[in-house]
C-alpha positions in Angstrom: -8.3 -15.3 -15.6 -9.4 -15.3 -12.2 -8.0 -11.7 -11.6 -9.0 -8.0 -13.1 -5.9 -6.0 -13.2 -6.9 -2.2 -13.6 -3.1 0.2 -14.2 -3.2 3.1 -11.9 -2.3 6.7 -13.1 1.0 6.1 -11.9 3.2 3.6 -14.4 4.2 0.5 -11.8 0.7 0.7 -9.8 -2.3 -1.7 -10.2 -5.5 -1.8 -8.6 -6.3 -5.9 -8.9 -9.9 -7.3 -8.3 -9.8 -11.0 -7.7 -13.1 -13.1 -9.4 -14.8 -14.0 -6.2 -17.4 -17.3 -6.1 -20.0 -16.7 -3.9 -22.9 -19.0 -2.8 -24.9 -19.5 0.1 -22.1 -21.1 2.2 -19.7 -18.3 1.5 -17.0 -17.2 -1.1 -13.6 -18.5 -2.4 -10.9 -16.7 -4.5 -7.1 -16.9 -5.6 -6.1 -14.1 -4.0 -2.6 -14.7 -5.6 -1.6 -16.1 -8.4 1.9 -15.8 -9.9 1.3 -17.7 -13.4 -1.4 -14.8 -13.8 0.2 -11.9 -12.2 2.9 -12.5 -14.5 0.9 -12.7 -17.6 -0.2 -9.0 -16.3 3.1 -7.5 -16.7 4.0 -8.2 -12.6 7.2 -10.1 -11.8 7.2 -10.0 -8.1 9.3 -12.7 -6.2 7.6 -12.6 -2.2 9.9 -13.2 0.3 7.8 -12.2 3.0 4.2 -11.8 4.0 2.6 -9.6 7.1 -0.2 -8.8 8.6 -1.7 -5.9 11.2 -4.6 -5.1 13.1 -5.3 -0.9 13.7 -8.9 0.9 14.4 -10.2 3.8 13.1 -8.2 6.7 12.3 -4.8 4.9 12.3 -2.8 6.1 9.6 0.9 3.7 9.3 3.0 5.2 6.6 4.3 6.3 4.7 6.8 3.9 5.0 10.2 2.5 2.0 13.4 1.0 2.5 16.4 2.5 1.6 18.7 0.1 0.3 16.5 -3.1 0.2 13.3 -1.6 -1.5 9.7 -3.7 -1.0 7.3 -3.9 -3.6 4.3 -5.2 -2.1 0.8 -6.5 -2.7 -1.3 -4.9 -0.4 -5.1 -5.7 0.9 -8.3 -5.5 3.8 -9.0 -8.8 5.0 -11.4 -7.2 7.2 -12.8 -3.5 7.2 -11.9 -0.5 5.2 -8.4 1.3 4.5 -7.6 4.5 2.1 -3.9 2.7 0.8 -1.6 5.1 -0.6 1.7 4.8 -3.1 3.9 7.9 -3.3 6.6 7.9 -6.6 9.9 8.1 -5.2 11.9 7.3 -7.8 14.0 10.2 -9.2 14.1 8.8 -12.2 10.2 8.7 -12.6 8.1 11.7 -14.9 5.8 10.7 -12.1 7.9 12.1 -8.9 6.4 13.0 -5.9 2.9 11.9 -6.9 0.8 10.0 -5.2 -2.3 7.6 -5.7 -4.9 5.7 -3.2 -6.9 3.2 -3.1 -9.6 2.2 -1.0 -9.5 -1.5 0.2 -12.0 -3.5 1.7 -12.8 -6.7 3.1 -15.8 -6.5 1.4 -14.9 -6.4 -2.0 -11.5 -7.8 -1.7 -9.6 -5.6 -4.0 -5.7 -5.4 -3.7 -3.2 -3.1 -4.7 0.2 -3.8 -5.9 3.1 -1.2 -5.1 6.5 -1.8 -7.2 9.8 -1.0 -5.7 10.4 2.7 -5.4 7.1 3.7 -3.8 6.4 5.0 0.0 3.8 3.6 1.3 0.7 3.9 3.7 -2.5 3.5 4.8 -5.3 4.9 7.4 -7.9 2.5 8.7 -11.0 4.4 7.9 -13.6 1.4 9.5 -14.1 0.7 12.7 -11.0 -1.6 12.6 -9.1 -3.6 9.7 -7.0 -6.4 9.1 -4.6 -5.5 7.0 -2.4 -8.0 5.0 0.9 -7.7 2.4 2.8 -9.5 0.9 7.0 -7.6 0.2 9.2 -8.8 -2.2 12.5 -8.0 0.0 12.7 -8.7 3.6 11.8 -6.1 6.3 15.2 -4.6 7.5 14.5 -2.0 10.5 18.0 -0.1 10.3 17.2 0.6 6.9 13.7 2.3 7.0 12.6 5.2 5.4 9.8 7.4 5.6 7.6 10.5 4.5 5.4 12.7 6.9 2.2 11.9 6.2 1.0 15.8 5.7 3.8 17.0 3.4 2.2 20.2 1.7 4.8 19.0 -1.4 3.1 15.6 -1.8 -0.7 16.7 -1.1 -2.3 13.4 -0.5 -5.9 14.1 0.4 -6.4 12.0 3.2 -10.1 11.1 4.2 -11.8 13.4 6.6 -13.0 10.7 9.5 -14.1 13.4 11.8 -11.7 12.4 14.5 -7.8 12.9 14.9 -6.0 10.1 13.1 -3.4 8.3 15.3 0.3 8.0 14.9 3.4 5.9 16.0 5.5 8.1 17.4 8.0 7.3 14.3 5.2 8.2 12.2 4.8 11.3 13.5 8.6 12.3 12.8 9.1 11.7 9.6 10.8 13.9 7.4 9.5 16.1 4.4 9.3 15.1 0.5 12.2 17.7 -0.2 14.7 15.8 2.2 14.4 12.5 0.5 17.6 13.3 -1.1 19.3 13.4 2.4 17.7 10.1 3.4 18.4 7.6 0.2 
């Protein structure tokens, strides 16, 4: 199998290390395989795949859909990101807790986030290419998000020695304790 899937603390998460082939021309991996992320446990259908560009110090997220939930598979083409999955699934014994990842270019590691999950990510190189792949279809009138901060969640968030960098809807999220009022 081409792929190393390691499960995350949190039941649903995966940390998956592709088997990279390397020589002196360069390297070549699957970085997707649905055959083997099935064989894994993952039934994922994407519908969708995107793709950004942010410097050092962004931080996007942390990001859901209401009604049309993404699970997505997550990775660094280039650089270095801290990725982060919060539980928001009320059902969950895991609720409210998060988990990250770091993701790099360099070691091409991914990170698959099942439906129920905010999401986000800073950029903690001096840029990154970041890429994912959702398994619903981006709707903007039904996005959801956390603030980034939230005391209740307590994602420790790298210290980059500079002020991270915010979209203004980023920056107006709402706290883990309204969820109830946004789903």
């Amino acid at each position: 199998m081409p792929f190393d899937f390691s499960p995350c603390p949190i039941p649903g998460l995966f940390e998956i290390q592709p088997k990279i082939f390397g020589d002196n021309r360069g390297y070549f991996f699957e970085s997707y395989s649905q055959r083997d992320f099935e064989n894994a446990g993952i039934n994922a259908r994407f519908v969708q795949d995107n793709q950004s560009r942010s410097t050092k110090g962004v931080l996007r997220g942390l990001h859901f859909q209401i009604t049309h939930p993404q699970g997505k598979l997550v990775r660094a083409i280039e650089g270095e990101v801290f990725d982060v999955a919060v539980d928001i699934r009320s059902d969950s014994p895991t609720y409210g807790k998060w988990h990250g990842v770091i993701l790099s270019g360099e070691k091409q590691n991914q990170f698959y986030i099942p439906e129920g999950f905010a999401h986000g990510f800073l950029v903690l190189s001096d840029s990154a290419i970041f890429a994912y792949k959702c398994t619903d279809f981006y709707y903007p009138q039904d996005e959801g998000g956390l603030i980034w901060n939230d005391l209740d969640i307590g994602i420790k968030w790298p210290n980059l020695g500079i002020e991270y960098s915010f979209s203004d809807k980023d920056k107006k999220w709402p706290l883990f304790c309204e969820l109830d009022q946004i789903k």
